[in-house]
PDB file of the backbone (N, CA, C, O) and the ligand in Angstrom, with CONECT records:
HET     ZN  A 101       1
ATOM      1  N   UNK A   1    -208.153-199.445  85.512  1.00  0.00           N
ATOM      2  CA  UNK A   1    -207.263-198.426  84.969  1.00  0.00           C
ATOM      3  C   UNK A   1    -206.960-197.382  86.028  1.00  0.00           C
ATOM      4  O   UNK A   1    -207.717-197.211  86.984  1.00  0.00           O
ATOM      5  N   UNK A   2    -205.683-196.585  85.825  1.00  0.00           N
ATOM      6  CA  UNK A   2    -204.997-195.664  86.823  1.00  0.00           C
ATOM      7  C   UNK A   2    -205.173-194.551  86.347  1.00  0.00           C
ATOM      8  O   UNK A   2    -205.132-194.437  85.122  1.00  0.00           O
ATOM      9  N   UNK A   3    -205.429-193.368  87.201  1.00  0.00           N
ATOM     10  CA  UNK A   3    -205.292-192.542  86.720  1.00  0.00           C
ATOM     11  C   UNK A   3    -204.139-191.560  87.682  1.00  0.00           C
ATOM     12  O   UNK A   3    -204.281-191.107  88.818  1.00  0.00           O
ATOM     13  N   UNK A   4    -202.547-191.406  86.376  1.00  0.00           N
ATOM     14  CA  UNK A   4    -201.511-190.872  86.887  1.00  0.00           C
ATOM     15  C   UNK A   4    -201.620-188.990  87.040  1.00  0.00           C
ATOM     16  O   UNK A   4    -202.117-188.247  86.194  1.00  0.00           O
ATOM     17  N   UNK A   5    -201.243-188.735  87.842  1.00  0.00           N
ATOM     18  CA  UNK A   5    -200.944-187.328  87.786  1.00  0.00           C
ATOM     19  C   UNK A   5    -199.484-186.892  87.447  1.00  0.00           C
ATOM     20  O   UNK A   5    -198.697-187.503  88.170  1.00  0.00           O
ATOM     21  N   UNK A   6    -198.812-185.964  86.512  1.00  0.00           N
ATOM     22  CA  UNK A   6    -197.323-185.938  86.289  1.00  0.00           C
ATOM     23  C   UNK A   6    -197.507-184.459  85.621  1.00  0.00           C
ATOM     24  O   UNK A   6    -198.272-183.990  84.778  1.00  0.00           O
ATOM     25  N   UNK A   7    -196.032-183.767  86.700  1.00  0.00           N
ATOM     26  CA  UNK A   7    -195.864-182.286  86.453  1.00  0.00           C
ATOM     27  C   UNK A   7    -195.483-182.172  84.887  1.00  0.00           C
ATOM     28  O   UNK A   7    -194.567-182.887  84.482  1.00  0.00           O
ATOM     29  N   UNK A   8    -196.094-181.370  84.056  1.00  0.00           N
ATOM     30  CA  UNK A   8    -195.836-181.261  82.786  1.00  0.00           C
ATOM     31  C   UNK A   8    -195.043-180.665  82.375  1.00  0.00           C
ATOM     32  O   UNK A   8    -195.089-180.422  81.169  1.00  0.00           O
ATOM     33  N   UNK A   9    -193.787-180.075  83.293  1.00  0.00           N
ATOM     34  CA  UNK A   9    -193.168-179.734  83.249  1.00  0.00           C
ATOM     35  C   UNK A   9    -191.380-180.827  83.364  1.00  0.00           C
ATOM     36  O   UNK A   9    -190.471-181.082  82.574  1.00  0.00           O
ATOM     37  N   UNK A  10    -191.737-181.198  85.003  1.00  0.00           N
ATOM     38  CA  UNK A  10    -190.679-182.289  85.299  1.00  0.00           C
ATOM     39  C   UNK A  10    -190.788-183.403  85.091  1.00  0.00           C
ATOM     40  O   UNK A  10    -189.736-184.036  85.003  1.00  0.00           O
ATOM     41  N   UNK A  11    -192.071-184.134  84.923  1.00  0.00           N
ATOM     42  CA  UNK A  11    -192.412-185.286  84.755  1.00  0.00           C
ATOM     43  C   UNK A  11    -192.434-185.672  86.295  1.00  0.00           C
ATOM     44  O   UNK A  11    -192.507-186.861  86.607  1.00  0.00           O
ATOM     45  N   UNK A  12    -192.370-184.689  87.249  1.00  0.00           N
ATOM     46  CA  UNK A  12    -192.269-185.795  88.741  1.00  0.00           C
ATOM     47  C   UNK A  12    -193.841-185.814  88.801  1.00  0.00           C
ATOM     48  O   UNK A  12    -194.759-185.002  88.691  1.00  0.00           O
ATOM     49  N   UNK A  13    -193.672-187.194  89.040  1.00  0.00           N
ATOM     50  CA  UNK A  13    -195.399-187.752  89.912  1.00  0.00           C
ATOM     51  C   UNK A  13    -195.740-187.100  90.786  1.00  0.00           C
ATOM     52  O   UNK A  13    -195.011-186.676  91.683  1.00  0.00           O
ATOM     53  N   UNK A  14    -197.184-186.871  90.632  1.00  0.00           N
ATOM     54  CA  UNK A  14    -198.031-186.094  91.490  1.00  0.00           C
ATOM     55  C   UNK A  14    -198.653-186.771  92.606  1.00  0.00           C
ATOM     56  O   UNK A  14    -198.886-186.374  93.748  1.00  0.00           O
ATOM     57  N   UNK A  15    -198.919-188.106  91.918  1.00  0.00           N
ATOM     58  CA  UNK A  15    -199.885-189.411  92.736  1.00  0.00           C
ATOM     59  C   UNK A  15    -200.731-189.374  91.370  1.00  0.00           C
ATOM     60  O   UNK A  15    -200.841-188.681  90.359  1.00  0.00           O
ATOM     61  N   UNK A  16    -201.301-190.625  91.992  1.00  0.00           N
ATOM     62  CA  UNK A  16    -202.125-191.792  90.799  1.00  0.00           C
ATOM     63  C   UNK A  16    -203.230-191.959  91.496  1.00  0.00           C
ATOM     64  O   UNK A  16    -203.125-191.755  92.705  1.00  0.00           O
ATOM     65  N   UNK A  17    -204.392-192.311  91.033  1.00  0.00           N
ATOM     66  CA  UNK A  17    -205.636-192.545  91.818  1.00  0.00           C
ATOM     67  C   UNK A  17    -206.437-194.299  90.733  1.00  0.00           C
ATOM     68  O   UNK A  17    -206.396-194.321  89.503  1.00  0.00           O
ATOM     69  N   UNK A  18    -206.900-195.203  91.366  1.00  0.00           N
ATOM     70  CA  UNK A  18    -207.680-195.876  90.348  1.00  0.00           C
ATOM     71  C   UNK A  18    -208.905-194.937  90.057  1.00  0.00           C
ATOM     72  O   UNK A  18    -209.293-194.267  91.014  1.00  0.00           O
ATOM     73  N   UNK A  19    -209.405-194.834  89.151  1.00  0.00           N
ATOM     74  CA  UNK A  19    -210.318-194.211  88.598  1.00  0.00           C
ATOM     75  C   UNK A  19    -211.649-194.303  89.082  1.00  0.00           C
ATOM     76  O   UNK A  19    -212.438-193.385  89.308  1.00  0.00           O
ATOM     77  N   UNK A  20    -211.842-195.887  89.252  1.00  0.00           N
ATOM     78  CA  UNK A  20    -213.044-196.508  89.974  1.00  0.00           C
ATOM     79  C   UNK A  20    -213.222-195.513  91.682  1.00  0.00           C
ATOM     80  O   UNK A  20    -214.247-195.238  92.306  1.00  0.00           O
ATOM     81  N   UNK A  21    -212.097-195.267  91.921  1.00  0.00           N
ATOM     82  CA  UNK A  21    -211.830-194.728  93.727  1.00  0.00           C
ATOM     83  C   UNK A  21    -212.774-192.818  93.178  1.00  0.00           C
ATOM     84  O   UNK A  21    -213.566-192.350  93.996  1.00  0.00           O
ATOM     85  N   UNK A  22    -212.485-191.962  91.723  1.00  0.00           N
ATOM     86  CA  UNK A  22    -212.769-191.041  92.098  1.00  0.00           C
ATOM     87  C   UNK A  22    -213.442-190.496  91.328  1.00  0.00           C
ATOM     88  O   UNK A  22    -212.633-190.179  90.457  1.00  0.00           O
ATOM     89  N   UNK A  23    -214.619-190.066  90.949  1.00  0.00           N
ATOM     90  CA  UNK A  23    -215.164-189.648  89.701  1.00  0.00           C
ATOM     91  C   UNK A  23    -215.230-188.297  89.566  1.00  0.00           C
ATOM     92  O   UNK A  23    -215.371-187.347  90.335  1.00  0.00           O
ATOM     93  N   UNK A  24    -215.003-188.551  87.626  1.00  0.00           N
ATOM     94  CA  UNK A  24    -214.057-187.173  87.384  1.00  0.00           C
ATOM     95  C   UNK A  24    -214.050-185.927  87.723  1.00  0.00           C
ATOM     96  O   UNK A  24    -213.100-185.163  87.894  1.00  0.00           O
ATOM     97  N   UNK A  25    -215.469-185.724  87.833  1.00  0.00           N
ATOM     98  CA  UNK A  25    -215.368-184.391  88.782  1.00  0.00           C
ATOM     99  C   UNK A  25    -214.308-183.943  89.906  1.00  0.00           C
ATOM    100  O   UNK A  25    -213.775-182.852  90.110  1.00  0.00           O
ATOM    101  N   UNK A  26    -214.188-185.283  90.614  1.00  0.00           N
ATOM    102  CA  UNK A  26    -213.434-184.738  91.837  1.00  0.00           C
ATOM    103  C   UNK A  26    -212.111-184.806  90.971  1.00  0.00           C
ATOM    104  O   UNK A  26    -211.310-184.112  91.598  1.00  0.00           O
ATOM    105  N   UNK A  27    -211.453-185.325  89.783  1.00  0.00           N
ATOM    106  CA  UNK A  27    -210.019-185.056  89.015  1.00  0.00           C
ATOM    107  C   UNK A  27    -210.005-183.094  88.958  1.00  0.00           C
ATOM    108  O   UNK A  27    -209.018-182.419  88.668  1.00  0.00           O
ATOM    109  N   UNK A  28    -210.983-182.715  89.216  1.00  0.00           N
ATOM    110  CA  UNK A  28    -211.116-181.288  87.944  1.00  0.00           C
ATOM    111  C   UNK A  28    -211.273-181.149  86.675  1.00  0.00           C
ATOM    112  O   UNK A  28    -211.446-180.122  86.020  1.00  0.00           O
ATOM    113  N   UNK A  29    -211.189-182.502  86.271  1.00  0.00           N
ATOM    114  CA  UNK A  29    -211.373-182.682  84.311  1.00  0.00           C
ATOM    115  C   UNK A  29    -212.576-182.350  83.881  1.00  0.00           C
ATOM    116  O   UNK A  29    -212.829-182.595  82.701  1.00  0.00           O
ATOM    117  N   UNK A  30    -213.509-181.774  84.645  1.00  0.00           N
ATOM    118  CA  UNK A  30    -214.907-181.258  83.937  1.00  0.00           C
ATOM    119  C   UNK A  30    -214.761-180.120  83.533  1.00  0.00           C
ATOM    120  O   UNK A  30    -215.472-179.884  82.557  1.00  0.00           O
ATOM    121  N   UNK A  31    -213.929-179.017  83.974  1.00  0.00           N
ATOM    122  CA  UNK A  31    -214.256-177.527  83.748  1.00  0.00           C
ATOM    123  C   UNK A  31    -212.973-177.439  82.359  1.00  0.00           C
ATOM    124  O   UNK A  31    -212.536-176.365  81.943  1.00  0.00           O
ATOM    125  N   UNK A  32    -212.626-178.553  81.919  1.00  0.00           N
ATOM    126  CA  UNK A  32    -211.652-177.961  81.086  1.00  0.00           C
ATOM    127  C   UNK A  32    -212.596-178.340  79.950  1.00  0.00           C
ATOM    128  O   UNK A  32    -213.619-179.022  80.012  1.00  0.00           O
ATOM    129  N   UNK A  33    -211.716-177.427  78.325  1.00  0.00           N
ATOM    130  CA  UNK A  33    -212.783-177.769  77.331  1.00  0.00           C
ATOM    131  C   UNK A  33    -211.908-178.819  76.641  1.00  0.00           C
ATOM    132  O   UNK A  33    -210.817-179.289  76.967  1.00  0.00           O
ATOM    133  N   UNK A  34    -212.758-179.063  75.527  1.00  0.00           N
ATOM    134  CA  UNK A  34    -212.223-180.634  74.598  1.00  0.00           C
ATOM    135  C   UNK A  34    -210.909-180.079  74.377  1.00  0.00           C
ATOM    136  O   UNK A  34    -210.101-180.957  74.679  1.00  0.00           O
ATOM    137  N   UNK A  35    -210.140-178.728  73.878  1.00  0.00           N
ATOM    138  CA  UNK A  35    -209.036-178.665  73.496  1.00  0.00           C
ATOM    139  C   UNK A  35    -208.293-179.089  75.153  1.00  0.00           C
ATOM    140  O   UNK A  35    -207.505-180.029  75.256  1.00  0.00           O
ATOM    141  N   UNK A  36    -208.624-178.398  76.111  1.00  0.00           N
ATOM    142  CA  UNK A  36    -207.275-178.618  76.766  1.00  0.00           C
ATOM    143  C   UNK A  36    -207.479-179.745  77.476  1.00  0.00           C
ATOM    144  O   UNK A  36    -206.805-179.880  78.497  1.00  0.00           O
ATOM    145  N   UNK A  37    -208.402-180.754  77.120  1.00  0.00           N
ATOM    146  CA  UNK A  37    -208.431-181.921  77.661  1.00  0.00           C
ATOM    147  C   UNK A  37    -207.367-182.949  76.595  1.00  0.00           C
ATOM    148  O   UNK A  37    -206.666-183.898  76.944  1.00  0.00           O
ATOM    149  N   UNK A  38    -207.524-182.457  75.427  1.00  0.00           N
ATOM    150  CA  UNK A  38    -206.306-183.289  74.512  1.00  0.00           C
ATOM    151  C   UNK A  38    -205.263-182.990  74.683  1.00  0.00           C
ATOM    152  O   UNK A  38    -204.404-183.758  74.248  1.00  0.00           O
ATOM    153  N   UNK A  39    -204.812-181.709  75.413  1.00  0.00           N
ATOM    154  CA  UNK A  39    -203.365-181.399  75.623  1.00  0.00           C
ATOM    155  C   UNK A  39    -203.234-181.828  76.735  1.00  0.00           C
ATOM    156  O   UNK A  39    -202.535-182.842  76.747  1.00  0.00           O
ATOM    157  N   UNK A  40    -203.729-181.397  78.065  1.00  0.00           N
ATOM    158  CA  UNK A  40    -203.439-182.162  79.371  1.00  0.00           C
ATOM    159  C   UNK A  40    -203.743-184.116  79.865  1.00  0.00           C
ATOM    160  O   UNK A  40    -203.338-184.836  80.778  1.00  0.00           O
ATOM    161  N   UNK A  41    -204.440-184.261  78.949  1.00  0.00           N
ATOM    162  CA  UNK A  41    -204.827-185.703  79.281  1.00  0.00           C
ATOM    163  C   UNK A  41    -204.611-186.624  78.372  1.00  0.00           C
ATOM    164  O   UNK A  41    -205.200-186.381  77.318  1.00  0.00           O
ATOM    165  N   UNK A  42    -203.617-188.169  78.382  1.00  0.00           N
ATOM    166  CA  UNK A  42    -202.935-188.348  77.558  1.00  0.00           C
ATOM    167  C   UNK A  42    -203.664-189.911  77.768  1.00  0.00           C
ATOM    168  O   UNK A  42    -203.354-190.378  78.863  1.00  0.00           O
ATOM    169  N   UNK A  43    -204.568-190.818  76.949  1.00  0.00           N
ATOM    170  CA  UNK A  43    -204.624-192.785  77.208  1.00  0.00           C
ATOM    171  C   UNK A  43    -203.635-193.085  76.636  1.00  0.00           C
ATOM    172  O   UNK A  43    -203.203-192.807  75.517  1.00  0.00           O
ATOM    173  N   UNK A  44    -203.018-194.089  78.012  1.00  0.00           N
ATOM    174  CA  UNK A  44    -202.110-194.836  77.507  1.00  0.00           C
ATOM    175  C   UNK A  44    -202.829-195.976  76.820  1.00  0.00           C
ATOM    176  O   UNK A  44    -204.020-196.283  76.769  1.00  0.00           O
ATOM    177  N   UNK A  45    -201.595-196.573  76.244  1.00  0.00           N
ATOM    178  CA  UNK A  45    -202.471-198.236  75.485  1.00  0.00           C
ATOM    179  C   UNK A  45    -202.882-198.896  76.402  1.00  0.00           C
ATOM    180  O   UNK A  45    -203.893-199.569  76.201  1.00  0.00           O
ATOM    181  N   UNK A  46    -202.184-198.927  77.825  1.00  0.00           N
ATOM    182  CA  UNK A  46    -202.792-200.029  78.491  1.00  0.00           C
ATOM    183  C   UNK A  46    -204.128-199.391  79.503  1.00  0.00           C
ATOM    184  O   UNK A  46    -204.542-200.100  80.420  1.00  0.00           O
ATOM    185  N   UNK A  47    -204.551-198.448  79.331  1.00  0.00           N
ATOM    186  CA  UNK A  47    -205.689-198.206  79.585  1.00  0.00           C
ATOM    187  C   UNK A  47    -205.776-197.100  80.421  1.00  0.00           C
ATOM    188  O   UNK A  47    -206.824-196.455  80.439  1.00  0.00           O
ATOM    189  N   UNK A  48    -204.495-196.674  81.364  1.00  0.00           N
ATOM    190  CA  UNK A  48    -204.461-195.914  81.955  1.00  0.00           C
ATOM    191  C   UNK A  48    -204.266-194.314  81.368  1.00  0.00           C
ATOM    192  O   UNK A  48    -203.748-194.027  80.289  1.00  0.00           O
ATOM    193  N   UNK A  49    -204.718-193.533  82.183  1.00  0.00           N
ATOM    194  CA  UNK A  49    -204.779-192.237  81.971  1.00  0.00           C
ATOM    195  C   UNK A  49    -204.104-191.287  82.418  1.00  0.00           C
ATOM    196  O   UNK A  49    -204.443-190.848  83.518  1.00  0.00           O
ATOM    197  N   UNK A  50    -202.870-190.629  81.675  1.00  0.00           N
ATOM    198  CA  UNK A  50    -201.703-189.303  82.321  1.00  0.00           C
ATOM    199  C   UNK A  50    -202.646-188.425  82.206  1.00  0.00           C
ATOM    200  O   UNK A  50    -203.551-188.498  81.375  1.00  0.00           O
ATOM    201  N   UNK A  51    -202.479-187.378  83.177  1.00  0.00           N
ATOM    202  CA  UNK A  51    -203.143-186.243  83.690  1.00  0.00           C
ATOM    203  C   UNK A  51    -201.533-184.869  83.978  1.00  0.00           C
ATOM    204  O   UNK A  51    -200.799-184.764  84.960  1.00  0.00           O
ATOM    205  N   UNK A  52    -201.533-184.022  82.599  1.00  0.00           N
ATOM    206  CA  UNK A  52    -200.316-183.166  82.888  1.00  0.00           C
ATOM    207  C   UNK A  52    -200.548-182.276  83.663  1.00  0.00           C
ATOM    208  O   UNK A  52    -201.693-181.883  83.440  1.00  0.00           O
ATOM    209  N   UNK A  53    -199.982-181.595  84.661  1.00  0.00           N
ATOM    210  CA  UNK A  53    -200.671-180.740  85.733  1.00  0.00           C
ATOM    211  C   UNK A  53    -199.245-180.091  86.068  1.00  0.00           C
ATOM    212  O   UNK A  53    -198.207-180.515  85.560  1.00  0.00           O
ATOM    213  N   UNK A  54    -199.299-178.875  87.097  1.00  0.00           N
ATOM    214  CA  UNK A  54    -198.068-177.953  87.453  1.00  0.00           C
ATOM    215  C   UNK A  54    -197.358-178.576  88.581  1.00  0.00           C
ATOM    216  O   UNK A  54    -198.281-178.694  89.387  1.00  0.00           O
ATOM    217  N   UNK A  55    -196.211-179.094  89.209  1.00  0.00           N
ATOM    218  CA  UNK A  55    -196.240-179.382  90.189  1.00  0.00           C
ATOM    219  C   UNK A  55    -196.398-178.255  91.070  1.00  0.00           C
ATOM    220  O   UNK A  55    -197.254-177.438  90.732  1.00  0.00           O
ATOM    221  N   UNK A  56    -195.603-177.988  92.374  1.00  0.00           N
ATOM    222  CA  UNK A  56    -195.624-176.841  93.035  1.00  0.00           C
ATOM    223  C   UNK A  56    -194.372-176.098  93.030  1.00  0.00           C
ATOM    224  O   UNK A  56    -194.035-174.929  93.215  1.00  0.00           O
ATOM    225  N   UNK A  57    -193.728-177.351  92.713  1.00  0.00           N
ATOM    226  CA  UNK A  57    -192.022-176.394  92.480  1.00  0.00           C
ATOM    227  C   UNK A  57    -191.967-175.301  91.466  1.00  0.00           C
ATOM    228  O   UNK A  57    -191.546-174.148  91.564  1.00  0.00           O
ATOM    229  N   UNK A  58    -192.744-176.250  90.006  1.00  0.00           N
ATOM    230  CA  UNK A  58    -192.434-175.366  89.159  1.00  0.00           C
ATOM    231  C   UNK A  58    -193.010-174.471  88.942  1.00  0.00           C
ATOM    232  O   UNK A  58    -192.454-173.576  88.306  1.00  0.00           O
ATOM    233  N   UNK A  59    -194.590-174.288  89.439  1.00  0.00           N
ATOM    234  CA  UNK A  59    -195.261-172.876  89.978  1.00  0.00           C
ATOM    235  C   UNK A  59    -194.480-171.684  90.257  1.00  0.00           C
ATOM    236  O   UNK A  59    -194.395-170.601  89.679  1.00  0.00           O
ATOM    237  N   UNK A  60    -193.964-172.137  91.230  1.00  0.00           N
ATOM    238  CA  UNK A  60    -193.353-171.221  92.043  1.00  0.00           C
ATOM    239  C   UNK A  60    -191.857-170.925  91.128  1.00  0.00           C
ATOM    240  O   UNK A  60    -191.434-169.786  90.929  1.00  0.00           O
ATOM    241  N   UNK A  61    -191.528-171.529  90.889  1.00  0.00           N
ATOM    242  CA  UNK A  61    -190.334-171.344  89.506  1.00  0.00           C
ATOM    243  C   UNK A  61    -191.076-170.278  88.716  1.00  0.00           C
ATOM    244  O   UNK A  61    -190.815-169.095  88.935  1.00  0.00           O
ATOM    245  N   UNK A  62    -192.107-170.669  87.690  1.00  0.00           N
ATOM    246  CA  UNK A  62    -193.041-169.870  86.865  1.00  0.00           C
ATOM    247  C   UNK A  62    -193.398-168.651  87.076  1.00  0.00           C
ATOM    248  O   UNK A  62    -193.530-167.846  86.154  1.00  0.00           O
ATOM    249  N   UNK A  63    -193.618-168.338  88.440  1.00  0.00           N
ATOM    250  CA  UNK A  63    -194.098-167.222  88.553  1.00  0.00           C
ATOM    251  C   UNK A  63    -192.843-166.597  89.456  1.00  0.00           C
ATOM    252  O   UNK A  63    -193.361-165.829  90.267  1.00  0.00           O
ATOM    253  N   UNK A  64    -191.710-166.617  89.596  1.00  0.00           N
ATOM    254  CA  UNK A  64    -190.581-165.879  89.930  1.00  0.00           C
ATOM    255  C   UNK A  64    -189.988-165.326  88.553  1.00  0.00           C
ATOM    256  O   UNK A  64    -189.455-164.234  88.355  1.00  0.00           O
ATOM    257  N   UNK A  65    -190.278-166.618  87.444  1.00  0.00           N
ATOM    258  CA  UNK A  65    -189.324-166.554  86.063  1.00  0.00           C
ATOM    259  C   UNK A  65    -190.492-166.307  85.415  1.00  0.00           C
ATOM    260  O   UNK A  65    -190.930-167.436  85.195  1.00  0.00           O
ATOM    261  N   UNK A  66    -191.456-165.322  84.864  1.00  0.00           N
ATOM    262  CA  UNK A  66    -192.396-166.064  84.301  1.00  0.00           C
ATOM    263  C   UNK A  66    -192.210-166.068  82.397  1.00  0.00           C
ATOM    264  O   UNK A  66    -192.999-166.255  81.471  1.00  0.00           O
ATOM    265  N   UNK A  67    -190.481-165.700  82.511  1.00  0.00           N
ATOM    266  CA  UNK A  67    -190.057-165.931  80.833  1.00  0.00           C
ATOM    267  C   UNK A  67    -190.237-167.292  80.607  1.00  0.00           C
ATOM    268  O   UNK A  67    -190.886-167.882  79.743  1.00  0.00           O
ATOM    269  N   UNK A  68    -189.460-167.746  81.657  1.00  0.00           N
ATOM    270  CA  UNK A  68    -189.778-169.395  81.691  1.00  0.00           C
ATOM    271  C   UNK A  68    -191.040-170.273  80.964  1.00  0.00           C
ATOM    272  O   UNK A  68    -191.070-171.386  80.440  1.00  0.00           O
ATOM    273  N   UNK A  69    -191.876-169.417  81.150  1.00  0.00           N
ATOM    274  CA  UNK A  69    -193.374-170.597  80.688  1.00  0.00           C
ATOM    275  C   UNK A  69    -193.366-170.079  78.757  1.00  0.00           C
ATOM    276  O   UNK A  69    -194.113-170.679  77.984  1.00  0.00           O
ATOM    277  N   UNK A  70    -192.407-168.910  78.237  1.00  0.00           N
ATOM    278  CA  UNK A  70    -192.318-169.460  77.172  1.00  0.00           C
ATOM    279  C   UNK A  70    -191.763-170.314  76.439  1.00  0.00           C
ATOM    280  O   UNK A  70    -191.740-170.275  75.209  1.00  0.00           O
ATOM    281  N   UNK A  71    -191.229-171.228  77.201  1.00  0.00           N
ATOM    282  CA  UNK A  71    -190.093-172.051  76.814  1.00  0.00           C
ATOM    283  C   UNK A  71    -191.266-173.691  77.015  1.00  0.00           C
ATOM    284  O   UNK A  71    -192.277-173.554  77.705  1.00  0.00           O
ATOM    285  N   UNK A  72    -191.023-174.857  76.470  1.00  0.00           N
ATOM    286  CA  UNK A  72    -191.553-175.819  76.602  1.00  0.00           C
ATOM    287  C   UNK A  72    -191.505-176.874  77.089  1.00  0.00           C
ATOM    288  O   UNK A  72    -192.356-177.760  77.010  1.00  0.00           O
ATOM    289  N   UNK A  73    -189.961-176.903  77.948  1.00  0.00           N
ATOM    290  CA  UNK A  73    -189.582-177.607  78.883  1.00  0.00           C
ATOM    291  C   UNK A  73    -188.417-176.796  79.731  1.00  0.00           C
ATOM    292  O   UNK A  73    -187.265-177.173  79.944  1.00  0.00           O
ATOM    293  N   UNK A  74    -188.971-175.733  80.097  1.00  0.00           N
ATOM    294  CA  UNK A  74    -187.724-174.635  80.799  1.00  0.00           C
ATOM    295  C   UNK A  74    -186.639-175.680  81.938  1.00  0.00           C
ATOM    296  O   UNK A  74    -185.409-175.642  81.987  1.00  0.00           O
ATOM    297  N   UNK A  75    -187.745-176.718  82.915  1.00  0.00           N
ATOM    298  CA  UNK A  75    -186.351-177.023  83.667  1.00  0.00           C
ATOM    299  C   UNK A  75    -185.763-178.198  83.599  1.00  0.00           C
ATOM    300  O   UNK A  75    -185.381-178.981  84.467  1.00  0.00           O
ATOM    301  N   UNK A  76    -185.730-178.225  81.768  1.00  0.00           N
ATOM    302  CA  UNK A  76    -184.960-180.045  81.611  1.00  0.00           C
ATOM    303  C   UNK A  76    -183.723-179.733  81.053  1.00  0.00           C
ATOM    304  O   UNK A  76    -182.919-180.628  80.794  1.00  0.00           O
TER     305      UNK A  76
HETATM  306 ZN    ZN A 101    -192.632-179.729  88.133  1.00  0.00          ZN2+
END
């Protein structure tokens, strides 16, 4: 199984890692709690794992606009 990275914002890919290559610690998925692990981390059926994360564009979008992050898909 893969584990994808994708801006939760744009959907652009971050990079993918096989899972076997990194354990989770090194993802950062330890310090989050059970809630924002159900919102940021999504199994697919086929086994693999989306990981929603900021890219850097839209960071930097976010924090120029930061009305923007009340919105739920500000740049689609
Ligand atoms: Zn983005």
């Amino acid at each position: 199984m893969a584990v994808n990275y994708v801006c939760r914002h744009c959907r652009m890919p971050l990079g993918s890692f096989e899972s076997w290559q990194v354990p989770e610690y090194r993802l950062g998925l330890h310090f989050l709690t059970p809630d924002e692990r159900k919102r940021i981390i999504s199994y697919n059926s086929n086994g693999d794992v989306t990981v929603r994360v900021i890219c850097e564009y839209c960071s930097q979008t976010l924090d120029q606009y930061p009305e923007l992050s009340l919105l739920s898909n500000p740049l689609q």
